[in-house]
C-alpha positions in Angstrom: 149.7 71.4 52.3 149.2 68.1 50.6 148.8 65.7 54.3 146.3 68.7 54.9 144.3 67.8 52.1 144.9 63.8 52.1 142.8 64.7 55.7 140.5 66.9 54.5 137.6 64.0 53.6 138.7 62.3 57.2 138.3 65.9 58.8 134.8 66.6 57.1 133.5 63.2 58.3 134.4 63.9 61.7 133.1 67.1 61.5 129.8 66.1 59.8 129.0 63.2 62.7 129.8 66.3 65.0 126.9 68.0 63.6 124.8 64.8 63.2 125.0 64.3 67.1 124.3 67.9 67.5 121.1 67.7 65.1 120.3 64.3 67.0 120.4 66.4 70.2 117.8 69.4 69.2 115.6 66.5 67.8 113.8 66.5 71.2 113.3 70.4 70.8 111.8 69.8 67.5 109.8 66.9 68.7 108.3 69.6 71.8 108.3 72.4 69.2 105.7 70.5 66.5 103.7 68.9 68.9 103.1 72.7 70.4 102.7 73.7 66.5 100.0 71.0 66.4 98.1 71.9 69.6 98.2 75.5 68.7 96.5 74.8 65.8 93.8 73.3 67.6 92.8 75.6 69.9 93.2 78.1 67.3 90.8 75.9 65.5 88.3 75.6 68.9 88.4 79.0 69.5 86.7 79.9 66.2 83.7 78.6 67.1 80.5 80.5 68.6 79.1 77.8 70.7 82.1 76.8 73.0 80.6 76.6 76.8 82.6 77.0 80.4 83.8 73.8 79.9 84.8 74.2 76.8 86.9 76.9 77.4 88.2 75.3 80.8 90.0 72.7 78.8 91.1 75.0 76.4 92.6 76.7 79.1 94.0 73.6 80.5 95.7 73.0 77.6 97.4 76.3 76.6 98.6 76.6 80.0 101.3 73.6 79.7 102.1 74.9 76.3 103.3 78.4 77.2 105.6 76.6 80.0 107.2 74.1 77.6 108.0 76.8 74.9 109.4 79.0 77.5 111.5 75.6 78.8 112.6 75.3 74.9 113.8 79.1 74.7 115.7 78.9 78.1 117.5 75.7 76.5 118.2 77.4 72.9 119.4 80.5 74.2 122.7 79.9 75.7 123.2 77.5 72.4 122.6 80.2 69.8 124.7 82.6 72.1 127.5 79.7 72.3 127.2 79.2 68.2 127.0 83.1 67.3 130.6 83.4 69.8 131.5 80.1 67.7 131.1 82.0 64.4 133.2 85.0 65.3 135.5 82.7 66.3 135.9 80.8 62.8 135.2 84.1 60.6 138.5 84.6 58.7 139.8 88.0 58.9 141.3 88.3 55.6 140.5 86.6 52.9 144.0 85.2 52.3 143.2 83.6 55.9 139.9 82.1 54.5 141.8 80.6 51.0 144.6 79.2 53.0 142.8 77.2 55.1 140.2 75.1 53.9 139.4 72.9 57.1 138.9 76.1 59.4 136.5 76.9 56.1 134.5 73.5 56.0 134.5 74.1 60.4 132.5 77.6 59.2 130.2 76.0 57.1 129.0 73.2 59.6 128.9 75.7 62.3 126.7 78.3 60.0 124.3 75.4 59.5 124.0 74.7 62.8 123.6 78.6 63.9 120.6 78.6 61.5 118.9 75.5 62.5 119.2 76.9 66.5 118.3 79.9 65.2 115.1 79.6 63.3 114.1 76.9 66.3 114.5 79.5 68.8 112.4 82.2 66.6 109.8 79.7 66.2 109.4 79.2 70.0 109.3 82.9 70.7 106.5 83.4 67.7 104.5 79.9 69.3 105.1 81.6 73.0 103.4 85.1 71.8 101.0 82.9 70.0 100.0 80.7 73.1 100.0 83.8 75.1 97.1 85.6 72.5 95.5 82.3 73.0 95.5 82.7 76.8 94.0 86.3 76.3 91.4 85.1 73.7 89.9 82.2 76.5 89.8 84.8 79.1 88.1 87.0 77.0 85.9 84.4 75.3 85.0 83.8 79.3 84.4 86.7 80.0 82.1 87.3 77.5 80.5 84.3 78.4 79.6 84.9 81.7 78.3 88.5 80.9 75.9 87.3 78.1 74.7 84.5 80.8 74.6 86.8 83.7 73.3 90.0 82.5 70.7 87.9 79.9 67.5 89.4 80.0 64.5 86.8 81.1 60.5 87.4 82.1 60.3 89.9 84.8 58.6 88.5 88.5 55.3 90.9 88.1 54.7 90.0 84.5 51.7 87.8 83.8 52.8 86.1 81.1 55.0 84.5 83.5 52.5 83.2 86.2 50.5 82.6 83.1 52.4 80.1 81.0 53.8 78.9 84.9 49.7 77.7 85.2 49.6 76.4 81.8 52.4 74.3 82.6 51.0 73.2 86.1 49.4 69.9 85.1 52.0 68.7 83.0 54.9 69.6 85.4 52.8 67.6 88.2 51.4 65.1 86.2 55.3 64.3 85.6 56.5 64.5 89.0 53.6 62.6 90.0 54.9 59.5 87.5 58.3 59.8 88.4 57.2 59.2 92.1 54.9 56.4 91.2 57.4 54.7 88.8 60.3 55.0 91.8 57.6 53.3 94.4 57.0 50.9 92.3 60.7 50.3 91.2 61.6 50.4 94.9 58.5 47.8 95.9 60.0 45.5 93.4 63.6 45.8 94.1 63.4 46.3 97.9 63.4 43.4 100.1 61.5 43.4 103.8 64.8 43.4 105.5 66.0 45.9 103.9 63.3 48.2 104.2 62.9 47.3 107.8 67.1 47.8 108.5 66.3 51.2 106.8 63.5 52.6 108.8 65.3 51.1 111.8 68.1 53.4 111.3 65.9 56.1 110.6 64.0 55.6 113.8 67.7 55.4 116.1 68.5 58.8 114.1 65.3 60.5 115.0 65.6 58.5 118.6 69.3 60.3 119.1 68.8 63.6 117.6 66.7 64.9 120.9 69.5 63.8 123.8 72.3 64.5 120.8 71.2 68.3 120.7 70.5 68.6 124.2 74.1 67.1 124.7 75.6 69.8 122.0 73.7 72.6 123.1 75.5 71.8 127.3 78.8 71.3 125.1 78.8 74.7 123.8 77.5 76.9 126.6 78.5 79.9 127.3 79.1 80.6 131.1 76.7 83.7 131.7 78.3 84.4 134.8 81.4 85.2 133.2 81.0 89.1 132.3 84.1 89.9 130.5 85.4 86.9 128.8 88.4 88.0 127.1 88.8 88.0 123.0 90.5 85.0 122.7 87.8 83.3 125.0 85.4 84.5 123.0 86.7 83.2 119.8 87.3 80.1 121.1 83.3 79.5 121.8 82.3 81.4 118.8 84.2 78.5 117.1 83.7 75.8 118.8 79.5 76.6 118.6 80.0 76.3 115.1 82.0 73.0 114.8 79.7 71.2 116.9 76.6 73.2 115.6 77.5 72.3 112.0 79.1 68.9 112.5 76.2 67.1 113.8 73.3 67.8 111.4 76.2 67.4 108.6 76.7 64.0 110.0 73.7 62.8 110.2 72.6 64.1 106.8 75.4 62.1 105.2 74.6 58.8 107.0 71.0 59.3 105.4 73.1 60.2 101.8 75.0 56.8 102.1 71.8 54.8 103.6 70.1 55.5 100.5 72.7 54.6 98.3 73.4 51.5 100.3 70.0 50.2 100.6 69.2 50.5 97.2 66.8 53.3 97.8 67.0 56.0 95.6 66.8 56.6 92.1 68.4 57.7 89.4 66.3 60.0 87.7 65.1 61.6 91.2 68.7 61.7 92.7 68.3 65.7 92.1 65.3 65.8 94.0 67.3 63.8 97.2 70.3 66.1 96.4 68.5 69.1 96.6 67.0 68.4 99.6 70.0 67.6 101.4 71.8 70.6 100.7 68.7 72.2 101.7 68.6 70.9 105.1 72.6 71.5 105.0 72.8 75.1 104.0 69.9 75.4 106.8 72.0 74.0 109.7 75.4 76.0 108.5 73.5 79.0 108.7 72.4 78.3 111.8 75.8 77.2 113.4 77.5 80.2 111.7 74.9 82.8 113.0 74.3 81.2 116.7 78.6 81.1 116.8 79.2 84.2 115.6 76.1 86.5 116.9 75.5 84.3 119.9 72.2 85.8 120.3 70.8 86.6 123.4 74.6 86.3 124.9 76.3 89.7 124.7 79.1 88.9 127.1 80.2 86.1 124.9 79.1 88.4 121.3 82.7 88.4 119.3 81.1 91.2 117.3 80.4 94.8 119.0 77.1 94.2 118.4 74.0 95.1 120.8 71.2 92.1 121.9 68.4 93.4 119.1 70.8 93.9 116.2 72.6 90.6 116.5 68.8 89.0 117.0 68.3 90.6 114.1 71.2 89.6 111.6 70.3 85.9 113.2 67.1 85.9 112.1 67.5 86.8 108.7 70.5 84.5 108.2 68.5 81.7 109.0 64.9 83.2 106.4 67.7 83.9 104.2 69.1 80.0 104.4 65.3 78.8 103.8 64.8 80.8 101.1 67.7 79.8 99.8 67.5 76.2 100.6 63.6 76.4 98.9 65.2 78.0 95.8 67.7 74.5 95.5 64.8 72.4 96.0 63.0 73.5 93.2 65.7 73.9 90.7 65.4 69.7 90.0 62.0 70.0 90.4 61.9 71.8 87.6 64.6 69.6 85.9 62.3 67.2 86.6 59.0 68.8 85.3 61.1 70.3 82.4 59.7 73.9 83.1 62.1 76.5 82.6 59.3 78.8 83.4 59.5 77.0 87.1 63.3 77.3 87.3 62.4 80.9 86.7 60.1 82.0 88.6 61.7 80.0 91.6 64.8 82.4 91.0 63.3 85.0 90.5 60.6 84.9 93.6 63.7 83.5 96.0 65.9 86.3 95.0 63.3 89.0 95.6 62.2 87.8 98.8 65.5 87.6 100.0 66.4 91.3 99.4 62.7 91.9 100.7 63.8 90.7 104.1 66.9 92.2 104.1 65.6 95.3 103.5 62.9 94.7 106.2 65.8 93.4 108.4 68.0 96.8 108.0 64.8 99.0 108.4 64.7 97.7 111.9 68.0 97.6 112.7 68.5 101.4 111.7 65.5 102.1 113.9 66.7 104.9 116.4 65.2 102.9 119.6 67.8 100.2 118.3 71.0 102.2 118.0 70.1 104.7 120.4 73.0 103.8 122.9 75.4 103.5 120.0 78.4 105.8 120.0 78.1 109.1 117.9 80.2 107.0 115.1 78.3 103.9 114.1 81.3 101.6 112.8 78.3 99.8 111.1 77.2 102.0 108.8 78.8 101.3 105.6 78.3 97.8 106.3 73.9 99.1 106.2 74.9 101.2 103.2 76.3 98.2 101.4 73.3 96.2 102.6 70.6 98.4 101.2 72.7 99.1 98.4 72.9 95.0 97.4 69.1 94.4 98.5 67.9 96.9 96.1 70.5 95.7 93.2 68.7 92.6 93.8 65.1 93.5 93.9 65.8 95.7 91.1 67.3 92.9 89.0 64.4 90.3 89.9 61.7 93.1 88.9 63.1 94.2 85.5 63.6 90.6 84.6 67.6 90.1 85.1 66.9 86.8 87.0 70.5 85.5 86.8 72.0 88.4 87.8 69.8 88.6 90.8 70.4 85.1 91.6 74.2 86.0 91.1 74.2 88.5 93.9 72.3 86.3 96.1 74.2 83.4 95.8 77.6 85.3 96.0 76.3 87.4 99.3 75.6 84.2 100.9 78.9 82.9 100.2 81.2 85.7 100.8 78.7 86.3 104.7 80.1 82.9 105.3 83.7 82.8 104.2 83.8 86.2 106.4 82.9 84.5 109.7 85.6 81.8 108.8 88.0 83.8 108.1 87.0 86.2 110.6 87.3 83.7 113.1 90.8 82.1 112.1 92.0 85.6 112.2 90.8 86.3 115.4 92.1 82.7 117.0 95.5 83.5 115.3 95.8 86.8 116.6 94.8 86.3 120.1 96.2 83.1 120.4 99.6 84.0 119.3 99.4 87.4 121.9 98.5 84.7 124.6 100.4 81.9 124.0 103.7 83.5 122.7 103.8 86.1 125.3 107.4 85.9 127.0 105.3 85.4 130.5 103.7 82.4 129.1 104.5 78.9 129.7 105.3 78.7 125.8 107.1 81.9 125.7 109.5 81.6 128.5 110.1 77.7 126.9 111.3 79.4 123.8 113.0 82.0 125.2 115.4 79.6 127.5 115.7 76.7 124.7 116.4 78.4 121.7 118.1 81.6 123.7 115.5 84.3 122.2 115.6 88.3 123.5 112.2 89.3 125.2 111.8 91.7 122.0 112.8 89.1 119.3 110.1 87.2 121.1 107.3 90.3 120.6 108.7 90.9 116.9 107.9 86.8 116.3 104.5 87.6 117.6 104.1 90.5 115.3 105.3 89.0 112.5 103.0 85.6 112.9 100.1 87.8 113.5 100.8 90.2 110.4 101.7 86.9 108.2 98.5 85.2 109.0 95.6 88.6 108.3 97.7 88.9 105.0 97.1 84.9 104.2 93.1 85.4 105.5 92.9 88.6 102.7 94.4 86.8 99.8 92.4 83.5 100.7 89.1 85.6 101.4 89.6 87.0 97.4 90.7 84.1 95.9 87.9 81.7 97.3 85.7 85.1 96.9 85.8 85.2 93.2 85.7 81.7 92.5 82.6 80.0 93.4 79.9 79.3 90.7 82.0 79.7 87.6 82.7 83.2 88.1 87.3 83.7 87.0 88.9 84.4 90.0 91.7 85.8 87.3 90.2 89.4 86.9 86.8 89.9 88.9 87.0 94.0 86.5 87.1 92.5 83.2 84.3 89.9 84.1 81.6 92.2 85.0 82.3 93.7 81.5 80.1 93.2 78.3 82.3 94.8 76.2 85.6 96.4 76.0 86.2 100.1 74.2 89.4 102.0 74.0 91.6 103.4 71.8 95.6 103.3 71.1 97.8 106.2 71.5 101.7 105.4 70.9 100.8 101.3 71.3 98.6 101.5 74.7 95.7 101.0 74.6 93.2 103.4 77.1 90.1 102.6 77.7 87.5 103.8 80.7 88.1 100.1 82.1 92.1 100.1 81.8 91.8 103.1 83.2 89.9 102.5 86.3 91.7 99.6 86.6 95.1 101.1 86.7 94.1 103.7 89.3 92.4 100.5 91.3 96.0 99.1 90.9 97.6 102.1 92.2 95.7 103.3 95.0 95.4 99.1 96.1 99.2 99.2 96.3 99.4 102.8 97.9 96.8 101.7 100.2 98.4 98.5 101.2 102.2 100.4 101.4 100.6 102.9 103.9 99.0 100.1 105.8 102.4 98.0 105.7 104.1 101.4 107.0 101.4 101.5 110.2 102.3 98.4 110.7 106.2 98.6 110.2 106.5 101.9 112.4 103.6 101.2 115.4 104.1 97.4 115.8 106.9 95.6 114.4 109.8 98.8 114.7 109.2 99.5 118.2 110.4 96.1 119.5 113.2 96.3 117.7 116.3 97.9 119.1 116.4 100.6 116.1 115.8 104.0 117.6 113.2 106.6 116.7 115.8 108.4 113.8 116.8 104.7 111.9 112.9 103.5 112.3 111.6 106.4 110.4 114.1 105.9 108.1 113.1 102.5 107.2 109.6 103.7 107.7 110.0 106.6 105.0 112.4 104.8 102.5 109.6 101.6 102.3 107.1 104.3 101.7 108.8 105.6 98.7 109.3 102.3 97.1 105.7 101.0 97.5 104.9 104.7 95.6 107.6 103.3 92.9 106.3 99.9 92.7 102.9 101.6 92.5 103.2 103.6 89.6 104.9 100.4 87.9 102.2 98.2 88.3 99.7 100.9 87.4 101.9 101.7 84.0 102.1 98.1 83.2 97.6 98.1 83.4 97.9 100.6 80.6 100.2 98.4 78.9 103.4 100.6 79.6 107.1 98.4 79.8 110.0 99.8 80.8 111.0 101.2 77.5 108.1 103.5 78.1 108.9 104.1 81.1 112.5 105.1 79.8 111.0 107.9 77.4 108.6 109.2 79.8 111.6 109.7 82.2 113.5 111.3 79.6 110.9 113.3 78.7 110.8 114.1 82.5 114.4 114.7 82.6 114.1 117.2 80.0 111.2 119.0 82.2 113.9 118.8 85.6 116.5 120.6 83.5 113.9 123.6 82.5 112.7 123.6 85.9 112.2 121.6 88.3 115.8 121.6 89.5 115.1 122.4 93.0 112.5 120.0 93.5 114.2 117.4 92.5 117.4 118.5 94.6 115.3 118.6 97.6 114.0 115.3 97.0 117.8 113.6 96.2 119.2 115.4 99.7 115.9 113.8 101.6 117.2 110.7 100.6 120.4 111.1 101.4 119.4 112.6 105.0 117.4 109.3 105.2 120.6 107.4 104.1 123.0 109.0 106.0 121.6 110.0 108.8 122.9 112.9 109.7 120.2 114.5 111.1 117.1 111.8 112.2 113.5 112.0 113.9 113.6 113.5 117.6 117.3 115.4 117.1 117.7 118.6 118.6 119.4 120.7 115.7 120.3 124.9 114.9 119.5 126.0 111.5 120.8 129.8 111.7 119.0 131.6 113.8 116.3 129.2 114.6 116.6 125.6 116.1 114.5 122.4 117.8 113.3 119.0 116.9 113.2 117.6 113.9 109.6 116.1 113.8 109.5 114.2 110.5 111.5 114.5 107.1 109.2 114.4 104.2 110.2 114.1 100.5 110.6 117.7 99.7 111.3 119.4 103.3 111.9 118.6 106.9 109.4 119.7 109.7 111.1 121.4 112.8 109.1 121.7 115.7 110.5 124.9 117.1 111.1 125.3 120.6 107.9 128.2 121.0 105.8 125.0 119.2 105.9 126.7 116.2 106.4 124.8 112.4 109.4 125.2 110.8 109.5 123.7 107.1 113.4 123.8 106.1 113.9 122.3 102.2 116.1 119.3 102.7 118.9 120.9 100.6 119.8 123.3 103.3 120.3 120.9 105.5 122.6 118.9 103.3 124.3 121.6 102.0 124.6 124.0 104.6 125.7 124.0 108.3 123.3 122.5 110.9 124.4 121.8 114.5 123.0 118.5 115.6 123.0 118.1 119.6 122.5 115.0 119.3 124.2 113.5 116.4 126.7 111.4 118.1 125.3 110.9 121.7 123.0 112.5 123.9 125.3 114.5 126.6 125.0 117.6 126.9 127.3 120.2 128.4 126.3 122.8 131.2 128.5 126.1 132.1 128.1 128.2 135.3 130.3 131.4 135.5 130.1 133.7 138.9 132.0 136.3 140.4 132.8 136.7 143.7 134.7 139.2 145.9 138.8 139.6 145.8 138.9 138.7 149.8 137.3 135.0 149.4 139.4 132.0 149.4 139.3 130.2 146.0 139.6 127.0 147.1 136.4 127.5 149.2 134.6 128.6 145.7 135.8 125.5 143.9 134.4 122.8 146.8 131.5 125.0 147.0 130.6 125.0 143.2 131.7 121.0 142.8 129.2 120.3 145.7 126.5 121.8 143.9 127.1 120.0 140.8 127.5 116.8 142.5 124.1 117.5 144.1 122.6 117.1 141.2 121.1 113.2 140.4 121.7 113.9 136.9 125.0 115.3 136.5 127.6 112.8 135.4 130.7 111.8 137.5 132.4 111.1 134.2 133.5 113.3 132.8 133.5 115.0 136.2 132.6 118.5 137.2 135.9 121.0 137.2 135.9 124.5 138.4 138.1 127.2 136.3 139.9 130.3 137.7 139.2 132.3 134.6 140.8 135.7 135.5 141.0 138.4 138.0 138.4 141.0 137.0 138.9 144.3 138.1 136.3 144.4 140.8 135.8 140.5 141.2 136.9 136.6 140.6 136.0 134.9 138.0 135.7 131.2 138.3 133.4 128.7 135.9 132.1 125.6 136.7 131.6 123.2 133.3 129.5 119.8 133.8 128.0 117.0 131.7 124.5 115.3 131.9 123.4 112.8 130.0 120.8 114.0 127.8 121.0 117.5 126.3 117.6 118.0 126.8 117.5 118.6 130.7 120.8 121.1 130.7 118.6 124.0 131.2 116.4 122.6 133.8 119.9 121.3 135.7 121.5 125.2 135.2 118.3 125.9 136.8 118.3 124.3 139.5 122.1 124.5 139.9 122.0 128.5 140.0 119.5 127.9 142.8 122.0 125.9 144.9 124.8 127.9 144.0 123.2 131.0 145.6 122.0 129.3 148.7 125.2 127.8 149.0 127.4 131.2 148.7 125.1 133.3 150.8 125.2 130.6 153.5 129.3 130.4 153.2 129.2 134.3 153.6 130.9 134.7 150.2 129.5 138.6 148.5 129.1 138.8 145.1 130.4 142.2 144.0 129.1 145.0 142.0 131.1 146.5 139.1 132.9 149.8 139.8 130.6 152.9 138.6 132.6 154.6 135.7 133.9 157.9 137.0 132.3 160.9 135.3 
């Protein structure tokens, strides 16, 4: 007791640099932990403030972001610590307190290990409390964007019919060209002094050899891309090929020679600074132009209908062509005048140039879909016009347009336009990747390609792992096009891609009930979330049981058991991701299926026992899709097992709708459970004076006869009894599939006949019963 406390102070020293290197080692979560308290402090600071713009709250954004990952970094680290030093604890806790007075270094061990628990302890509830706190701060910039982009799109301007418009416009006439004037003097005589007579002549020489090569360049492109008329049915893939390859060349050209203009410019000295917007304008002018044009000639081909990629008649694709290419001027006229009006300083200009753009795109539009819904057009279109929800949602978005340019909602009209044009041509892109991809992987991978029969004798593949590749490459590749299509959809001009719903809303009501909140919004939005995810199971079911299944050696019972089972957890996942819109967690979801379970034991027993036995049918597979089963009195296939019941197609083609308990709990015979051979009996009588051997060759040759009678098991004849007025002898066979037992006794009672009456054998009548 005394050496124990002559190394007491030795012991505590030890044991204090222990917890000195332990402190020295959370020092770099500290460090991480107040330079987040710092930041957080900023933004909070930022985000009080009423004047914060897009970019603003981009770099907000872009620093909360890295925040939320470090604390979550500094929680995974502290956690298992804490956990170690709470075990720790338990450890050194005395259990008596005569434990705790007779030893005093266990008691000094207890006291550095209780600081230490605290100090990991209140680190770790600080990062949790900065984690929530970064994560309100993530809320608040989305929201704060949100709102941004609804007070800039849905702001209220001059309509395009008032006066006061065109009326302040002429007011500001003179001025605006009396300033456009001296910014094009001031650049001529800025260029005359700075410009040498080399230069300008090197400069119009290479415009002169770009005008000089854009005649035998085009005429060069346009032999490049032609479409053999001759060839009337080009396949898909063909088509594709062209529609894409018009566009590259189409697009590539004027792009090229635009930007050797762009960098002539810049390298000869000969723009300006302060009209650089006017050069940049027009350039993406002339760009936008020749897109459109590549896109529309590509994908429309007009005049071409053998080589169309669309199902699309001559007049309608003249049609979309045409107004993709006003559309593109008006457009392209609309970004001119934007820095001409930067340049005049007229917001009046930048507003009626919206404004009068916007309108006369919908105008055309309209005037476009007029004459494509004209009955001389679609007169030899098929009583089901795929194409008319695609009109519907053209009128519908023309007259948004027109409507929004007439009451004065200028940006939101401009919106629409701008986001039409975009979204038109990321859907031929991506309509065209998806096409290339899907034909060319059918044509290429096919096992009777040169590709395909590589693959298949290097790497050793089956014929139908082969098909299932193809499948899965093909349903791989539309799923990347979608997501790309949204993503790249709901980004362009400063629109969030993160939720398109919340954007398009001004304001936000709802109410809490239980701590969710439900709002009209949340609401739709959770429905959206659920029928997207039901919609996109169902889908992934079409595709699972009529593409990717059937090359699979699964037969038709274990396929529809996959088919079903995916179904039901796609309904699952559904409801999940639905819950979690309205802000339900799993908790919730704990007390609403308690509350459920209370509702099954009042009621809804049978239900849910049906629904448990489906599963386990699908599990177990006792009974699957095609079997040939007797339930009582009634019996045939079973068509498809649903949730609740199974559907027996009867053998009269009638319905039958057994719950799935019955057939888990009771008995069902399944002719088919374990293989597909079925057994066929033949019983005659014949007369006491024929010879039984002559009987069994004569009933064995008629089963042999038979194509589709087995030879193993083979055919046996019994001598059942001796009646009293005949033989009785039984002939028992097998065929292979259950389903043709009756047609074979059929036929087999035929041959049997022929076969006895030929051999002379009588087949007796029973004694009549004395009176």
């Amino acid at each position: 007791m005394i050496f124990a406390r002559a190394l007491r102070p030795l012991l505590l020293l030890f044991a204090l640099g222990g917890a000195l290197a332990a402190y020295a080692a959370d020092d770099t979560s500290r460090q991480v932990l107040d330079a987040t308290k710092i930041a957080l402090a900023d933004i909070d600071l930022a985000l009080k403030s009423d004047t914060l713009s897009e970019a603003d709250l981009e770099r907000l954004r872009a620093e909360n972001d890295p925040l939320a990952a470090q604390l979550q970094a500094v929680v995974a680290e502290l956690t298992p610590r804490l956990a170690a030093s709470t075990k720790r604890l338990a450890e050194l806790t005395p259990k008596s307190k005569e434990t705790a007075a007779a030893n005093d270094l266990a008691s000094d061990e207890l006291k550095t290990e209780q600081a230490k628990h605290d100090v990991l302890d209140a680190d770790l509830r600080s990062a949790r409390a900065m984690l929530l706190q970064s994560d309100d701060y993530g809320s608040r910039i989305a929201a704060a964007r949100r709102n941004l982009f609804a007070r800039e799109t849905f702001a209220r301007s001059t309509s395009v019919l008032s006066p006061l418009l065109w009326l302040a416009l002429a007011r500001e006439a003179p001025a605006a060209f009396a300033a456009i004037a001296g910014l094009l003097a001031s650049w001529a005589h800025g260029l005359a002094l700075r410009i040498q007579t080399t230069q300008a002549l090197e400069f119009a020489g290479l415009m002169l050899l770009l005008a000089v090569l854009a005649m035998p360049t085009r005429a060069i492109a346009l032999r490049v891309i032609a479409r053999d008329p001759a060839h009337e049915a080009p396949s898909r893939l063909r088509r594709a090929i062209a529609a894409a390859w018009t566009i590259l060349v189409l697009a590539a050209l004027p792009l090229a020679g635009l930007s050797i203009i762009a960098y002539a410019l810049d390298a000869f000295d000969i723009s300006d600074p302060r009209l650089q917007g006017l050069v940049d304008g027009g350039l993406d002018a002339l760009r936008l132009i020749a897109l459109a044009n590549a896109l529309g000639r590509g994908l429309l081909a007009p005049g071409q209908a053998n080589w169309r990629l669309l199902n699309l008649g001559d007049r309608p694709a003249a049609l979309l062509f045409r107004f993709m290419l006003v559309a593109a001027s008006i457009w392209a006229v609309e970004r001119i005048m934007e820095p001409v009006a930067d340049a005049a300083a007229s917001l009046n200009l930048a507003i009626a140039a919206r404004a009068v753009g916007a309108a006369l795109i919908a105008i055309a539009a309209m005037r476009k879909l007029r004459r494509i819904a004209d009955p001389a057009t679609i007169s030899a279109a098929p009583a089901r016009d795929p194409w008319a929800p695609m009109r519907t949602l053209g009128w519908a978005l023309a007259a948004l347009t027109l409507g929004a340019s007439l009451a004065g909602y200028i940006a939101f009209a401009t919106f629409l336009v701008n986001q039409t044009m975009f979204i038109l041509a990321l859907g031929i892109t991506l309509y065209l990747a998806d096409a290339l991809i899907q034909e060319g992987a059918e044509a290429f991978l096919r096992p009777e390609t040169a590709i395909g029969h590589g693959l298949m004798t290097m790497i050793g593949l089956r014929r139908d792992a082969l098909e299932q590749i193809v499948v899965l490459i093909q349903g791989f590749a539309r799923i990347a096009a979608v997501v790309t299509g949204l993503v790249l959809a709901f980004g362009p001009f400063g629109l969030p891609s993160q939720d398109l719903v919340s954007t398009l809303r001004s304001a936000y009501f709802g109410f809490s009930v239980g701590g969710v909140t439900l709002s009209l919004s949340s609401l739709v939005a959770a429905a959206g979330v659920f029928i997207g995810v039901v919609i996109a199971t169902r889908a992934a079911q079409n595709w699972l049981g009529e593409r990717y299944l059937p090359r699979t050696r699964l037969d038709a019972g274990v396929s529809n058991s996959v088919v079903t089972i995916f179904g039901y957890v796609g309904v699952v996942l559904a409801l999940l991701l639905g819950g979690s819109r309205l802000g339900f967690d799993l908790e919730k979801f704990a007390i609403v299926a308690g509350a459920l379970s209370v509702g099954i034991g009042f009621g809804l027993q049978g239900i849910v026992n049906n629904f448990v036995s489906g599963l386990i049918l699908l599990w177990e597979r006792g009974i699957r899709v095609g079997d040939w089963i007797v339930v009582g009195a009634e019996q045939g296939f079973v068509r498809r097992i649903n949730a609740r019941a199974t559907e027996i197609e009867t053998f009269d083609r009638a319905t039958l709708i057994v719950p799935n308990s019955t057939l888990v709990t009771g008995a069902v015979k399944n002719w088919m459970y374990a293989d597909r051979v079925g057994r066929v009996i033949i019983t005659i009588n014949v007369g006491y004076e024929a010879d039984p051997e002559v009987v069994r060759e004569l009933l064995i040759g008629a089963a042999k006869a038979q194509e589709l009678v087995l030879s193993i098991p083979a055919p046996i004849v019994l001598f059942n009894e001796f009646g009293d007025w005949a033989l009785r002898f039984q002939l028992i066979c097998f065929v292979d599939d259950a389903l043709m037992a009756d047609r074979i006794r059929s036929e087999m009672h035929y041959d049997v006949l022929k076969r006895m009456r030929e051999a002379g054998l009588r087949i007796p009548m029973p004694y009549p019963t004395p009176r």
